[in-house]
ZAMARGU-4260 file (C-alpha; in steps of 0.2 Angstrom, whole numbers, plus 5000, padded with zeros to 4 digits):
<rodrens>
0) 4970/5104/5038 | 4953/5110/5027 | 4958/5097/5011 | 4961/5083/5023 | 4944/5087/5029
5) 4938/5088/5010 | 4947/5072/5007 | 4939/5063/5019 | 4920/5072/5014 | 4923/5068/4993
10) 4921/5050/5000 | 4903/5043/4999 | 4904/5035/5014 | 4885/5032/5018 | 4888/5013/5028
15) 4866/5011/5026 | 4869/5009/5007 | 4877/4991/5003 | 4882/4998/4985 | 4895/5011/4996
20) 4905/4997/5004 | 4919/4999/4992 | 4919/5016/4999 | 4920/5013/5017 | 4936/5003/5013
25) 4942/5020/5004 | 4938/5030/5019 | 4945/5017/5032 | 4964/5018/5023 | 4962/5037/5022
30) 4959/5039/5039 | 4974/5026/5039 | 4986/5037/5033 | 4978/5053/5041 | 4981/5046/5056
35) 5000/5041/5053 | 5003/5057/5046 | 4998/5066/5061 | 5011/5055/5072 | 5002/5039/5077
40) 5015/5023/5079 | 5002/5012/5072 | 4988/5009/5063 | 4977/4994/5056 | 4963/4992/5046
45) 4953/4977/5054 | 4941/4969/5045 | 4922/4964/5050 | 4909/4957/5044 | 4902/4974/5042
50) 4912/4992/5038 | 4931/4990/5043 | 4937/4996/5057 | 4951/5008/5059 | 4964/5005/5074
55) 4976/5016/5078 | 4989/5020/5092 | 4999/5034/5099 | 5012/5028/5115 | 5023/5041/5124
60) 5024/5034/5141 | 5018/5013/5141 | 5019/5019/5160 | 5004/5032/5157 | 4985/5028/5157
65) 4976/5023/5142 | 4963/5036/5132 | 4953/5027/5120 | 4945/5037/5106 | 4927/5030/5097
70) 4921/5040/5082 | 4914/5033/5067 | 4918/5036/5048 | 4902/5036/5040 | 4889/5048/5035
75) 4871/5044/5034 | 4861/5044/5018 | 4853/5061/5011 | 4837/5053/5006 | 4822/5057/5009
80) 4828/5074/5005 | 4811/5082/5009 | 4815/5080/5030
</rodrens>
């Protein structure tokens, strides 16, 4: 579980930094296959006209309630390193 957090935190995934867009799309198919390997049925990387989104989606019952999970991927920039 710790090196999937490290693989996730090796990623410079600062979104306020156009440079690291390359790296958001990195990050989005890592937390692709994170996701699936801890069991969801489905996953999609959606593009915008920002940072990509990632979908994913776990059914056991389709009978049950829906639970929708928001989080973001990105880390804000160091700088200024003074505050």
């Amino acid at each position: 579980m710790l090196e999937d957090l490290f693989t996730l935190l090796r990623i410079p995934s600062i979104s306020a930094k156009p440079e690291h867009a390359p790296d958001m799309q990195v990050c989005a198919e890592r937390w692709q296959k994170l996701l699936l390997a801890a069991g969801a049925d489905k996953t999609m990387i959606l593009p915008t006209t920002g940072n990509p989104v990632v979908y994913a989606e776990k059914i056991v019952d389709p009978s049950a309630k829906t639970v929708l999970v928001y989080a973001h991927y990105d880390v804000m920039p160091a700088e200024p390193l003074e505050k």
